[in-house]
Biopython code that builds the backbone (N, CA, C, O; Angstrom):
import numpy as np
from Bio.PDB.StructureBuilder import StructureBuilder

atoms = [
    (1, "UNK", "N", (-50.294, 14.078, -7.209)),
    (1, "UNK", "CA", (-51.049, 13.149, -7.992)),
    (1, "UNK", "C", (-51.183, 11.791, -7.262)),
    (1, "UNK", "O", (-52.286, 11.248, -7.198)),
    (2, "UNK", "N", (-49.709, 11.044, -6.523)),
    (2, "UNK", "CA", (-50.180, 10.049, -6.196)),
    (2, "UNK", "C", (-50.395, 9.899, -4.442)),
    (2, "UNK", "O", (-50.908, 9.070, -3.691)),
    (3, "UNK", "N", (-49.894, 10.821, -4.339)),
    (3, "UNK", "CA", (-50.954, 11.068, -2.805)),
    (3, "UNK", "C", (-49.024, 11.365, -1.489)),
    (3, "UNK", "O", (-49.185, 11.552, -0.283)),
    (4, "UNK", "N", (-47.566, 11.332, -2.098)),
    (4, "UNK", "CA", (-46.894, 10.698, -1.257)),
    (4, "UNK", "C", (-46.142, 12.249, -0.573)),
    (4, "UNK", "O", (-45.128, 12.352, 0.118)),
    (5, "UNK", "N", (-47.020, 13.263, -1.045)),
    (5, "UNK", "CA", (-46.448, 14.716, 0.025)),
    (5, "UNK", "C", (-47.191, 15.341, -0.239)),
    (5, "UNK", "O", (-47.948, 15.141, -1.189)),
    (6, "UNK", "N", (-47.233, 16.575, 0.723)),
    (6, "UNK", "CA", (-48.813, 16.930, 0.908)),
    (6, "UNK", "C", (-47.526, 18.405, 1.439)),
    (6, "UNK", "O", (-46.315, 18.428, 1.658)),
    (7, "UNK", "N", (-48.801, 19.601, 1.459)),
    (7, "UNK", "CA", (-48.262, 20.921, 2.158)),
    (7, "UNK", "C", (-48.641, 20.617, 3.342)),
    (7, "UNK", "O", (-49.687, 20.030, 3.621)),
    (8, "UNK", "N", (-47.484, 21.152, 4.401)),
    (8, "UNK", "CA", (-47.361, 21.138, 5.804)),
    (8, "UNK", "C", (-47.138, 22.769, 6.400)),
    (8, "UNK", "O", (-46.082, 23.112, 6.929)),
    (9, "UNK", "N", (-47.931, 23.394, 6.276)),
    (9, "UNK", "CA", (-47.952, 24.814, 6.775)),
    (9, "UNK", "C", (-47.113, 25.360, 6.230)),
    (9, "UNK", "O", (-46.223, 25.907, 6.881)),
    (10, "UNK", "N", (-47.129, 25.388, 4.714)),
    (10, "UNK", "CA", (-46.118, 25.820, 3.456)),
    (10, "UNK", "C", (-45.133, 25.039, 3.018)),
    (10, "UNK", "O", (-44.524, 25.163, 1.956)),
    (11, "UNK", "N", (-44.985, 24.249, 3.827)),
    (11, "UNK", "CA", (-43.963, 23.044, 3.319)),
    (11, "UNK", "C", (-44.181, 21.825, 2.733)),
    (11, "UNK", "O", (-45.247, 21.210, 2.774)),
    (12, "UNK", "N", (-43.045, 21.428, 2.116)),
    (12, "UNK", "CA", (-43.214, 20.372, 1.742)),
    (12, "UNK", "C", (-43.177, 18.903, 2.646)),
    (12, "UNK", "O", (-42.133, 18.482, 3.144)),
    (13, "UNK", "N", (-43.873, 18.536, 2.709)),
    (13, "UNK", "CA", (-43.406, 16.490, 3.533)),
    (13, "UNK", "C", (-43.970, 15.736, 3.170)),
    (13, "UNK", "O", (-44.978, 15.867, 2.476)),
    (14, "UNK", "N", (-43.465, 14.700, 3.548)),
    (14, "UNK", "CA", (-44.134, 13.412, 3.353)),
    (14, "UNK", "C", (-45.578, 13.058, 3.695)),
    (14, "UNK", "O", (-45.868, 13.445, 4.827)),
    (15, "UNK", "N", (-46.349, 12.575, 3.196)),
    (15, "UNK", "CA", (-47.598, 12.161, 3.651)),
    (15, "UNK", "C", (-48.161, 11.521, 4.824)),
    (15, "UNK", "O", (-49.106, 11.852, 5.540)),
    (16, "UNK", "N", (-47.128, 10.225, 4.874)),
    (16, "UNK", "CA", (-47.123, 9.336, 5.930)),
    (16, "UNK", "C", (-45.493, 8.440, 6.371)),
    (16, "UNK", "O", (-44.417, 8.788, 5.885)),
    (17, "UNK", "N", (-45.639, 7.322, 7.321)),
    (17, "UNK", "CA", (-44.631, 6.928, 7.409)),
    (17, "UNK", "C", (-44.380, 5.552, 6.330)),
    (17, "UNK", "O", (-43.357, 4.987, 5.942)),
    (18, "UNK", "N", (-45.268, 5.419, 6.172)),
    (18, "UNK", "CA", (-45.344, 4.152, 4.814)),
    (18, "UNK", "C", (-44.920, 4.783, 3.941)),
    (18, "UNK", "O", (-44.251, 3.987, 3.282)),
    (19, "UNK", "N", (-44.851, 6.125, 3.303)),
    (19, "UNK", "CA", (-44.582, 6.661, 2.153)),
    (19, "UNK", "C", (-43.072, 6.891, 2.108)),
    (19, "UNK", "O", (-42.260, 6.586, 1.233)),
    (20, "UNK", "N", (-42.898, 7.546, 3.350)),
    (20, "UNK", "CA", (-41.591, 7.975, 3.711)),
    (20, "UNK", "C", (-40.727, 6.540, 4.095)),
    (20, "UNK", "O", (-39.620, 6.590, 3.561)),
    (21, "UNK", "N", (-40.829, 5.920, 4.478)),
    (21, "UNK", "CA", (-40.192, 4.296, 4.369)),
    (21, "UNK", "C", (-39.954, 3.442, 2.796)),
    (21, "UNK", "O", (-39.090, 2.602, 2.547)),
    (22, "UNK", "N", (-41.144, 4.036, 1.778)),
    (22, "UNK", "CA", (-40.570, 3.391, 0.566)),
    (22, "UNK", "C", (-40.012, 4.441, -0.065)),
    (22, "UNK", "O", (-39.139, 4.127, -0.873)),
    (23, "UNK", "N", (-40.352, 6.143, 0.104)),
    (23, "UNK", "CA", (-39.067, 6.692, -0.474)),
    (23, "UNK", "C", (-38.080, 6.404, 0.028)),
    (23, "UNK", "O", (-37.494, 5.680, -0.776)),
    (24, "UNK", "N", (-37.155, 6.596, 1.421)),
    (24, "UNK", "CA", (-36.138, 6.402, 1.466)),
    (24, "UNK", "C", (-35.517, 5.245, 1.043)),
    (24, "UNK", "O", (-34.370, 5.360, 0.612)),
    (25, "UNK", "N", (-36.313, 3.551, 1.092)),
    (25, "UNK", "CA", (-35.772, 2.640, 0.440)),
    (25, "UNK", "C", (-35.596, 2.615, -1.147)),
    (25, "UNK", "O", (-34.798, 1.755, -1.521)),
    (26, "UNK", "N", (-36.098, 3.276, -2.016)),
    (26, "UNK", "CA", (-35.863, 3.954, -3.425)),
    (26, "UNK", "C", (-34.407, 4.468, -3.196)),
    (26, "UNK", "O", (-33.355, 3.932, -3.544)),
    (27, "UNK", "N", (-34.573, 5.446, -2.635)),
    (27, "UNK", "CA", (-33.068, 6.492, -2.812)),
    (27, "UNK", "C", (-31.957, 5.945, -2.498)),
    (27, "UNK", "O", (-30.870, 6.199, -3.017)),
    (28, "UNK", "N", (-32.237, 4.931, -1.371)),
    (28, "UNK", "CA", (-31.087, 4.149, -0.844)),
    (28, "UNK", "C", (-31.051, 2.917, -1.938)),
    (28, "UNK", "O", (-29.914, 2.490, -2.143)),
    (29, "UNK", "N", (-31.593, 2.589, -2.314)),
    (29, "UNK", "CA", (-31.165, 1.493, -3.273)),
    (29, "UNK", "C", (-30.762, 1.753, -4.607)),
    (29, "UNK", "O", (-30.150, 0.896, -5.245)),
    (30, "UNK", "N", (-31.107, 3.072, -5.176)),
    (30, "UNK", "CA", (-30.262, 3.449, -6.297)),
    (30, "UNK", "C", (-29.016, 3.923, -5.593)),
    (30, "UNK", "O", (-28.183, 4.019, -6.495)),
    (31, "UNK", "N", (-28.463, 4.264, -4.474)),
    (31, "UNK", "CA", (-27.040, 4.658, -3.998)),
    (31, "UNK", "C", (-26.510, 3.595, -3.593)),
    (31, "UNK", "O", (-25.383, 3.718, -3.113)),
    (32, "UNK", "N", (-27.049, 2.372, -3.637)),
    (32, "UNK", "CA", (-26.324, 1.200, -2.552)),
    (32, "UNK", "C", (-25.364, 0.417, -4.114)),
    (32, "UNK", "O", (-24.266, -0.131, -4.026)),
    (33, "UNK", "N", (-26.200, 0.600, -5.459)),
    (33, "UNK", "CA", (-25.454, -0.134, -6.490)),
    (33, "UNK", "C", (-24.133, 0.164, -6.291)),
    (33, "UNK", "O", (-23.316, -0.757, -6.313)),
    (34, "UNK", "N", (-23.851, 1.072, -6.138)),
    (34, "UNK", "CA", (-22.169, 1.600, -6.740)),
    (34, "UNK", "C", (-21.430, 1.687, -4.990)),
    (34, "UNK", "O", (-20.297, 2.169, -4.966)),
    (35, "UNK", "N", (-22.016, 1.259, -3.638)),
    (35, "UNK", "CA", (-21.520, 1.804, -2.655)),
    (35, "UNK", "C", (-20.923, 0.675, -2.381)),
    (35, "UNK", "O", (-21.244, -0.512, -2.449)),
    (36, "UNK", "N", (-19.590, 1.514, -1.919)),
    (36, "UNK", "CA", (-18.871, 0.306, -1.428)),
    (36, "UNK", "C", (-18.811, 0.308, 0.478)),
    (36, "UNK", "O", (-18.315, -0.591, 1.157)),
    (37, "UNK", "N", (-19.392, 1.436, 0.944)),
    (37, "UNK", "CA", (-20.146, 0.851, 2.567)),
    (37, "UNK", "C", (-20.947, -0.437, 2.334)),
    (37, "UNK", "O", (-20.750, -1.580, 2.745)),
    (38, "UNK", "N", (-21.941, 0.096, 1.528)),
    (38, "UNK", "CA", (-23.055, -0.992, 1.525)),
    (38, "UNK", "C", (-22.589, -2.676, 1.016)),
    (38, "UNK", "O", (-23.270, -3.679, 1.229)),
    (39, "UNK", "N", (-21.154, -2.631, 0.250)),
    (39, "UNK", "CA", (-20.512, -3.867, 0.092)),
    (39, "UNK", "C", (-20.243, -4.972, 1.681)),
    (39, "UNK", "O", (-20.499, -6.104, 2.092)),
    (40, "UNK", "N", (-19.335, -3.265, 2.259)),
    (40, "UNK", "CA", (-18.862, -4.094, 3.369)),
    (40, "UNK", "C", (-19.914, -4.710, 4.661)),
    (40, "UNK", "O", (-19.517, -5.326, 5.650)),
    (41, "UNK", "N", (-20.946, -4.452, 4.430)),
    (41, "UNK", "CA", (-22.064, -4.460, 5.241)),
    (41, "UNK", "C", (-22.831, -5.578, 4.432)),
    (41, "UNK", "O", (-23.677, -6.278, 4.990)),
    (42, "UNK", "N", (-22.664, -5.652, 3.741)),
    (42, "UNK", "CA", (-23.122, -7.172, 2.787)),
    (42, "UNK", "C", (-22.410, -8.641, 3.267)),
    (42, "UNK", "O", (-22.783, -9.691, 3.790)),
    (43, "UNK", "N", (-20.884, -7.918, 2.649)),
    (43, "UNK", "CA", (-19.734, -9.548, 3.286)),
    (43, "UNK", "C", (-20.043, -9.384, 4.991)),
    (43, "UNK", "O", (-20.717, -10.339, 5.380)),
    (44, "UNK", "N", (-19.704, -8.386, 6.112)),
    (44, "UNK", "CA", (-20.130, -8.961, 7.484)),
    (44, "UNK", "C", (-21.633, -9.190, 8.344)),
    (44, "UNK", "O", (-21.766, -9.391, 9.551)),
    (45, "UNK", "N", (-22.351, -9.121, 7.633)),
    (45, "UNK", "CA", (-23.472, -9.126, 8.185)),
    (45, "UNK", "C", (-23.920, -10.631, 9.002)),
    (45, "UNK", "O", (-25.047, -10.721, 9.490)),
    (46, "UNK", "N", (-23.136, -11.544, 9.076)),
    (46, "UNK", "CA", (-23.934, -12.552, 9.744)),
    (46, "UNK", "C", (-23.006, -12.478, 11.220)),
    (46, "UNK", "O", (-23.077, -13.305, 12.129)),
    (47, "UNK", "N", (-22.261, -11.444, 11.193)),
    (47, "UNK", "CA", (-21.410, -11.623, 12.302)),
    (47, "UNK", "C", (-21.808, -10.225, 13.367)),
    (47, "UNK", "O", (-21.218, -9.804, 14.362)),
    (48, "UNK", "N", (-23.046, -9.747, 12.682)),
    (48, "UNK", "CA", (-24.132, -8.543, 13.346)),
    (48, "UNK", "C", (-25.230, -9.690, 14.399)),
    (48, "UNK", "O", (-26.144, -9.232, 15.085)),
    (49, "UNK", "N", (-24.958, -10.933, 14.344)),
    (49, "UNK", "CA", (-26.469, -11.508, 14.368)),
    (49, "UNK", "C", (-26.509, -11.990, 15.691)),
    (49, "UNK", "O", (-25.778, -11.049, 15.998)),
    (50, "UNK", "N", (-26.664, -12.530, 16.682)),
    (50, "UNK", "CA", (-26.517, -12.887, 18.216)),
    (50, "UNK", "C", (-27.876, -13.257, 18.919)),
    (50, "UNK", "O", (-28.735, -12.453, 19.282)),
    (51, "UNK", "N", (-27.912, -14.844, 19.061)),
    (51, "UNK", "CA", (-29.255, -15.168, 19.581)),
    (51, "UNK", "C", (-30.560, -14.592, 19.158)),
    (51, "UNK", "O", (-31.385, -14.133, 19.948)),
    (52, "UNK", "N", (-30.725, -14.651, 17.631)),
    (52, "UNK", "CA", (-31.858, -14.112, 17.380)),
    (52, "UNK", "C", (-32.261, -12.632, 17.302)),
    (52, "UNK", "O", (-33.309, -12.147, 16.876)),
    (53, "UNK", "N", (-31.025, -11.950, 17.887)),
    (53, "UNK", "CA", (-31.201, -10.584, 18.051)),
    (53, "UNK", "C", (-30.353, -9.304, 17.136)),
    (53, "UNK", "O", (-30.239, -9.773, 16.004)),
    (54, "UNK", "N", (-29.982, -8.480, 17.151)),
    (54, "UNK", "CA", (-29.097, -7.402, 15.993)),
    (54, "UNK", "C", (-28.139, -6.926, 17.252)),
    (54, "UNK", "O", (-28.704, -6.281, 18.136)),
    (55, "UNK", "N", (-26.761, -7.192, 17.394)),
    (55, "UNK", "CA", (-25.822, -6.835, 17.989)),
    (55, "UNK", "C", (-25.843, -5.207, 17.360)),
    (55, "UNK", "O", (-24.995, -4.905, 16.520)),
    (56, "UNK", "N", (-26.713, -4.338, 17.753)),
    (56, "UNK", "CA", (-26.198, -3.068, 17.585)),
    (56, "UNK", "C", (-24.639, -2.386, 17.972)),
    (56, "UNK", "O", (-24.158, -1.675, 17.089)),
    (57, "UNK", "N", (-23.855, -2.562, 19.205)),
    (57, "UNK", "CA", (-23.045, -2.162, 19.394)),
    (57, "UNK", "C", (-21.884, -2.539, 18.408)),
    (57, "UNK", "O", (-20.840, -1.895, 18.297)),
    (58, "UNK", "N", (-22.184, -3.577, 17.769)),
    (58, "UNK", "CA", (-21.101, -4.301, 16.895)),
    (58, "UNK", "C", (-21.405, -3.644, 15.065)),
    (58, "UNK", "O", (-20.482, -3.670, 14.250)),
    (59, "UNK", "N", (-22.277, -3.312, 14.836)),
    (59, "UNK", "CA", (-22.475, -3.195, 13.962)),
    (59, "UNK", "C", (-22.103, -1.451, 13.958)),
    (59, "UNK", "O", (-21.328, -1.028, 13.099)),
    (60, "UNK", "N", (-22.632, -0.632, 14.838)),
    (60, "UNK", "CA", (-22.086, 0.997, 15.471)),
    (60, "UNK", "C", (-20.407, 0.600, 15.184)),
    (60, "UNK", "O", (-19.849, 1.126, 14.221)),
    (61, "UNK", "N", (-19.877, -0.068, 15.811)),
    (61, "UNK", "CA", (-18.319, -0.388, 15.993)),
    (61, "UNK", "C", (-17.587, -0.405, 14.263)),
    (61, "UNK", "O", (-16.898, 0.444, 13.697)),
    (62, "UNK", "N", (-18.165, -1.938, 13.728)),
    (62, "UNK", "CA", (-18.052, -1.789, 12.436)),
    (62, "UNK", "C", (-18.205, -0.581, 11.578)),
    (62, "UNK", "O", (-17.374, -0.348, 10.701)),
    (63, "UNK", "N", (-19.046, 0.061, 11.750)),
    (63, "UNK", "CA", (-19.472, 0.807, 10.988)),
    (63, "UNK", "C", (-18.500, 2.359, 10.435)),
    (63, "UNK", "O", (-18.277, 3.053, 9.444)),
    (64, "UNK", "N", (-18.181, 2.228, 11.897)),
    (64, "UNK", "CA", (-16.711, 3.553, 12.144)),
    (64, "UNK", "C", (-15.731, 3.301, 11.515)),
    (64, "UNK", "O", (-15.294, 4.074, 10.663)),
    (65, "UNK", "N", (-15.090, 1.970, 11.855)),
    (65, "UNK", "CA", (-13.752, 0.914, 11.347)),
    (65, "UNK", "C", (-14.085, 1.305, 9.843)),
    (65, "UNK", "O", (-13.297, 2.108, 9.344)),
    (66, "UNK", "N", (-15.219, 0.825, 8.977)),
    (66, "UNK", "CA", (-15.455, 1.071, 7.235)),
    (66, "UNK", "C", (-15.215, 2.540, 7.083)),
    (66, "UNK", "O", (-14.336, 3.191, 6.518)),
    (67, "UNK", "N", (-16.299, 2.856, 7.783)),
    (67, "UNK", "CA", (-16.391, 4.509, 7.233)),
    (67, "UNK", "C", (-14.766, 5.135, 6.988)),
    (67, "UNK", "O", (-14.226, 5.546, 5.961)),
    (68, "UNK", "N", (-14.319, 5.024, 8.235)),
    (68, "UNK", "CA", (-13.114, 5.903, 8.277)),
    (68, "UNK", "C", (-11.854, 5.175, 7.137)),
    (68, "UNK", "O", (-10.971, 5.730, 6.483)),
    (69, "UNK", "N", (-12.197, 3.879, 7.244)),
    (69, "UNK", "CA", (-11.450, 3.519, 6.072)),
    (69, "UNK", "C", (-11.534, 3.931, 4.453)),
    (69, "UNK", "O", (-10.665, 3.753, 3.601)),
    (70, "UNK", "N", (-12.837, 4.530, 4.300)),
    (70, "UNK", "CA", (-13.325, 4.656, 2.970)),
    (70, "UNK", "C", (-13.446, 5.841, 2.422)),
    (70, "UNK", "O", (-13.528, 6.083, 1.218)),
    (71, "UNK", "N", (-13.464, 7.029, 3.827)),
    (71, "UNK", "CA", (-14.206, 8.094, 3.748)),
    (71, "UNK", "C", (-12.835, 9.412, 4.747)),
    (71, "UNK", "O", (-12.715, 10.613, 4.504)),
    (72, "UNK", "N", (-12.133, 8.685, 5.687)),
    (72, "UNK", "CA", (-11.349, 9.174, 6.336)),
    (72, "UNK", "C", (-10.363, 10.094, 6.249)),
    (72, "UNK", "O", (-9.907, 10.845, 7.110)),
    (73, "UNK", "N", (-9.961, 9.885, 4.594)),
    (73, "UNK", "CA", (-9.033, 10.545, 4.297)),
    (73, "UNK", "C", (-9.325, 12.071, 3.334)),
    (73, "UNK", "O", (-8.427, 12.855, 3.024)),
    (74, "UNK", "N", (-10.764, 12.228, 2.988)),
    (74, "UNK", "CA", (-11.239, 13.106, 2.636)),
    (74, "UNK", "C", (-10.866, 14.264, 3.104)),
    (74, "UNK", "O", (-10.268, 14.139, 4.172)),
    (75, "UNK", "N", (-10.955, 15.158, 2.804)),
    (75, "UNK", "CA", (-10.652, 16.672, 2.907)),
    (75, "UNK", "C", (-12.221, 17.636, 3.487)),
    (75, "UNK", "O", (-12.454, 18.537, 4.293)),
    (76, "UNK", "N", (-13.030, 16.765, 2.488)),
    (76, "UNK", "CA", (-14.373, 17.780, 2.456)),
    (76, "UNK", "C", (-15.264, 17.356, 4.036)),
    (76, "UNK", "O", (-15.510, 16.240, 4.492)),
    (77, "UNK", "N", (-15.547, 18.530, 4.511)),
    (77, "UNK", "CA", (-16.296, 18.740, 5.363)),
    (77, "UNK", "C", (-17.273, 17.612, 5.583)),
    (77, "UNK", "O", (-17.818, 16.992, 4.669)),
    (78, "UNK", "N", (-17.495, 17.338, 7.223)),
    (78, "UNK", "CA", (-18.795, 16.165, 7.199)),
    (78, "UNK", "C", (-19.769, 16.621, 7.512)),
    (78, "UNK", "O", (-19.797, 17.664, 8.165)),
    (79, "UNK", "N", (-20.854, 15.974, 7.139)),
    (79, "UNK", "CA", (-22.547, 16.358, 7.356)),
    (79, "UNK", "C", (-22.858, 15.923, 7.732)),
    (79, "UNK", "O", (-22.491, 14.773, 7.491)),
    (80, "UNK", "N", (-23.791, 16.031, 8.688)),
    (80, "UNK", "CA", (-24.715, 14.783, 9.165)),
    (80, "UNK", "C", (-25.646, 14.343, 8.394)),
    (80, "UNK", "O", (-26.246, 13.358, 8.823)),
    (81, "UNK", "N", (-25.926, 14.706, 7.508)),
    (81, "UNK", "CA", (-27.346, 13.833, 6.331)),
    (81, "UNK", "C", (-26.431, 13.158, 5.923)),
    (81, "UNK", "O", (-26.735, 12.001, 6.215)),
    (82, "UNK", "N", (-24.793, 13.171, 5.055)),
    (82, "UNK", "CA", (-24.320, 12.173, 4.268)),
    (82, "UNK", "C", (-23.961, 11.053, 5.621)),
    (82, "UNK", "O", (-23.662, 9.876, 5.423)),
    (83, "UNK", "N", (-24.033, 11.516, 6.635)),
    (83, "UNK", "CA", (-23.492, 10.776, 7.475)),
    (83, "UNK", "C", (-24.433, 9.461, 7.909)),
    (83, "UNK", "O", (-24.124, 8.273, 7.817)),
    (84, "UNK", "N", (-25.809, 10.108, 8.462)),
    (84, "UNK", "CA", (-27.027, 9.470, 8.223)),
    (84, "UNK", "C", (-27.285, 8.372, 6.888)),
    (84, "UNK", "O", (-27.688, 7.209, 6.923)),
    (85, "UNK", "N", (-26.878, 9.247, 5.685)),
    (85, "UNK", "CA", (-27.366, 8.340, 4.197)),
    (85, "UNK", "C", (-26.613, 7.183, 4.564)),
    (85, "UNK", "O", (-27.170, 6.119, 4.835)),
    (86, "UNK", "N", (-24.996, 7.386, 4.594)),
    (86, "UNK", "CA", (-23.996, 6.165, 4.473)),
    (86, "UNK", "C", (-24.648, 5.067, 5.916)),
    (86, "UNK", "O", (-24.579, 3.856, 5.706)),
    (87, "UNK", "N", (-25.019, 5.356, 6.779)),
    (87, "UNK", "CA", (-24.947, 4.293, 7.937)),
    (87, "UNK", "C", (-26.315, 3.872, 7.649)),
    (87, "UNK", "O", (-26.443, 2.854, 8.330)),
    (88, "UNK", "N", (-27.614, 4.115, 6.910)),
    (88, "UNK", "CA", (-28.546, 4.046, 6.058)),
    (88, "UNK", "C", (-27.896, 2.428, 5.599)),
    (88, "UNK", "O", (-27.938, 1.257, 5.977)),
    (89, "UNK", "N", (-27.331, 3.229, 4.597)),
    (89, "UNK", "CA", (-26.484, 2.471, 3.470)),
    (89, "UNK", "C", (-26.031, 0.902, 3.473)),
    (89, "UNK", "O", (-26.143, -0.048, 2.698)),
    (90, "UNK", "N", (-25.334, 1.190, 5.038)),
    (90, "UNK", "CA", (-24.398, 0.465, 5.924)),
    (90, "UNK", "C", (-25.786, -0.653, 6.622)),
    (90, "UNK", "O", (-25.681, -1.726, 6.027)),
    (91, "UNK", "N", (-26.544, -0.693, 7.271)),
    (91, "UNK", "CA", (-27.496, -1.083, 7.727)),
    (91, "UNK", "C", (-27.928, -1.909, 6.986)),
    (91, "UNK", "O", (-27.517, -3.067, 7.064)),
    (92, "UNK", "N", (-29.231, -1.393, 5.719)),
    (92, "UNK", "CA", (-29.942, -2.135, 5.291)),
    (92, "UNK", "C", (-29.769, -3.869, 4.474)),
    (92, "UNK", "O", (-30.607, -4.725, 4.192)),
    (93, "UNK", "N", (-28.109, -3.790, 4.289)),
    (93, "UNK", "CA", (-28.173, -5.401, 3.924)),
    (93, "UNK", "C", (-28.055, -6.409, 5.001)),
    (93, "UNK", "O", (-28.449, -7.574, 4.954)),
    (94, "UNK", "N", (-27.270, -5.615, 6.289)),
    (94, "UNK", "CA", (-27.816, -6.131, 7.555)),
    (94, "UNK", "C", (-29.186, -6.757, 7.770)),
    (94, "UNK", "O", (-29.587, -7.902, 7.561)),
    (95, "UNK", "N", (-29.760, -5.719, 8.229)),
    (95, "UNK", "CA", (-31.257, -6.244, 8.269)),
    (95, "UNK", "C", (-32.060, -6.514, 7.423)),
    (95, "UNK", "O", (-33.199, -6.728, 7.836)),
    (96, "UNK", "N", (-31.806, -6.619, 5.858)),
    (96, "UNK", "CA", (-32.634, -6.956, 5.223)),
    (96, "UNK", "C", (-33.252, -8.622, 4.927)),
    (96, "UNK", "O", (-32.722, -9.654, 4.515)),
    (97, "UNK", "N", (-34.567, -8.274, 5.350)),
    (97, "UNK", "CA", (-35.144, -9.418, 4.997)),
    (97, "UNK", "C", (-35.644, -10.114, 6.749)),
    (97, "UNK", "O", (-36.159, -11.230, 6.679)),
    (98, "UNK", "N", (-35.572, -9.792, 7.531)),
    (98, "UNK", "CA", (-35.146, -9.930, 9.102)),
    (98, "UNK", "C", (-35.727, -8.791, 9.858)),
    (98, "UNK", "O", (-36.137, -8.879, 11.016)),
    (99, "UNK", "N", (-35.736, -7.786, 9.177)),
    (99, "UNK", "CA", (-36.424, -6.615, 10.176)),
    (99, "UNK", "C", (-36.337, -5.297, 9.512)),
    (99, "UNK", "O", (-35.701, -5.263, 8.459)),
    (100, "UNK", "N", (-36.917, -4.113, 9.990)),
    (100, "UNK", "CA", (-36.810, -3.304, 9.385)),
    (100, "UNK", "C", (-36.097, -2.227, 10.218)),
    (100, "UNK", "O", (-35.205, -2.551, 11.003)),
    (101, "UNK", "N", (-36.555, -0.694, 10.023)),
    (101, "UNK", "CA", (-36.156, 0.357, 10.659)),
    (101, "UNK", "C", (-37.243, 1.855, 10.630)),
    (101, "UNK", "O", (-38.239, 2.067, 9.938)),
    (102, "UNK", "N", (-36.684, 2.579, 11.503)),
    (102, "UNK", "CA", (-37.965, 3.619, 11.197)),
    (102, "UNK", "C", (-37.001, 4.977, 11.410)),
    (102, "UNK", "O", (-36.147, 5.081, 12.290)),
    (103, "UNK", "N", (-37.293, 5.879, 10.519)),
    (103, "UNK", "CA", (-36.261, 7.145, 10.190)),
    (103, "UNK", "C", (-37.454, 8.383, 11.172)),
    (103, "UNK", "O", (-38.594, 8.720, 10.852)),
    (104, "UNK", "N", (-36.850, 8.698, 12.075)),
    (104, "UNK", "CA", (-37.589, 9.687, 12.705)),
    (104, "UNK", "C", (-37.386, 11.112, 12.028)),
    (104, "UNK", "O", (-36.248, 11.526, 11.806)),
    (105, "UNK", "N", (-38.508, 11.845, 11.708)),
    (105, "UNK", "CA", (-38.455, 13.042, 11.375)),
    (105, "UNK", "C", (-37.115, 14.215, 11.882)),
    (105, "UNK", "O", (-36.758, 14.572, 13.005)),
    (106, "UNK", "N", (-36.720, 14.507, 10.791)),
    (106, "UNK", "CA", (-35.778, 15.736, 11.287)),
    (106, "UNK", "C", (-36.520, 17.134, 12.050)),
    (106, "UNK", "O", (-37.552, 17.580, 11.548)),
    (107, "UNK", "N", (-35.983, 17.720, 13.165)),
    (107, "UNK", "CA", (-36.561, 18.814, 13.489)),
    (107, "UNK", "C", (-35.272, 20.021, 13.435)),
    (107, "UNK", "O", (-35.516, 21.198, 13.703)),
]
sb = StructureBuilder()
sb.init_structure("model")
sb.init_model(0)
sb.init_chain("A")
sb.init_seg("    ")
for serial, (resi, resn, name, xyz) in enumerate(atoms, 1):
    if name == "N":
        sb.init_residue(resn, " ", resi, " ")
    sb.init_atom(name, np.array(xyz, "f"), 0.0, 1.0, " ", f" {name:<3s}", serial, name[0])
structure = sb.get_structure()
């Protein structure tokens, strides 16, 4: 009806990358209320920031240090989609407002 997935040689996908950029910011922002990654990525985020630029390696670094603190002691098997969602998660109060990101298609 409103145009945001279309059949892809029987499948389902996304339409475009505009579409697929405000779904995933939907999904991630109803999971970010209750997340407490997305807390800790809230309180350090100005210490991601370096001449104008996004200290990726520091924020990769951080990101392990939380996770494993939060998530480490689990039992249940890891995935790479929850793994993906949480560093998602972890990211966007970083850059929000400052820049964005682009989720490359899974193959």
């Amino acid at each position: 009806m409103f145009g945001f997935i279309k059949n892809a040689a029987g499948s389902v996908a996304i339409s475009n990358r505009i579409f697929e950029t405000m779904l995933y910011d939907v999904f991630l922002s109803e999971e970010a209320w209750g997340s407490e990654i997305y807390n800790f990525a809230s309180k350090d985020k100005n210490q991601f920031l370096e001449n104008g630029g996004l200290n990726m390696r520091r924020v990769l670094e951080k990101f392990v240090v939380h996770f494993h603190d939060l998530y480490g002691e689990r039992q249940e098997r890891f995935y790479e989609e929850d793994g993906r969602c949480y560093f998602l998660l972890y990211l966007k109060p970083i850059i929000h407002g400052i820049g964005n990101y682009y989720i490359e298609a899974q193959t």
